[in-house]
N, C-alpha and C positions, 0 to 999 in steps of 0.2 A: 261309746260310753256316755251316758246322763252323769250330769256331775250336781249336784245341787241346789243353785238353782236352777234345773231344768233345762238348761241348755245341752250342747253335745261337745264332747271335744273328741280328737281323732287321736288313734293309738297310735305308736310310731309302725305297726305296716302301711296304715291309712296313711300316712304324711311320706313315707316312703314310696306309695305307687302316687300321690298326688305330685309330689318331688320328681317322678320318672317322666309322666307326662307333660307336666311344665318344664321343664328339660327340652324334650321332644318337640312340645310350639313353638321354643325359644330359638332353639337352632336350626326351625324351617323343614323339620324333619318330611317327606311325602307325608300326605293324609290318610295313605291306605296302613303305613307305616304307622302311627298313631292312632287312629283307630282299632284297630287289632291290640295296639298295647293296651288301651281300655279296657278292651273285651276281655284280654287276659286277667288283668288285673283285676278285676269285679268278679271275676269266675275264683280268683284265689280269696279275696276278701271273704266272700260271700261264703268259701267253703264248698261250689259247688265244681260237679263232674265236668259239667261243660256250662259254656255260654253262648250267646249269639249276639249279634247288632242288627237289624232286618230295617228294611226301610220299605213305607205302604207307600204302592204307586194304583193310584186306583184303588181294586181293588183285590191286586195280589201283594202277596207278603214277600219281596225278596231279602232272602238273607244273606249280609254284602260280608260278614267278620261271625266266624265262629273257631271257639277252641273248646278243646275235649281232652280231660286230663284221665 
């Protein structure tokens, strides 16, 4: 959301998966474990069917986090 002056502020789902994540670093959670909640969470924000996380090695695209709703 833009609020006035121009800036953004986050709606409570946005502070709710932000809140789920720092949660997750905080308690040492595995990083594949974490990662994935990311993917999730941006694929719900965003409204979209799926997401992914890919990471460039060279120059293939592997895709290490995907979800599909």
């Amino acid at each position: 959301m833009i609020v006035q002056d121009g800036t953004q502020s986050l709606d409570a789902e946005e502070l709710r998966a932000l809140l789920s994540v720092s949660d997750a670093l905080g308690a040492g959670k595995p990083l594949d474990e974490i990662l994935l909640s990311v993917v999730a969470h941006a694929a719900r924000l965003c409204s979209a069917d799926q997401a992914a996380l890919a990471l460039l090695k060279g120059d293939k695209l592997l895709f290490l986090y995907q979800v599909g709703y």
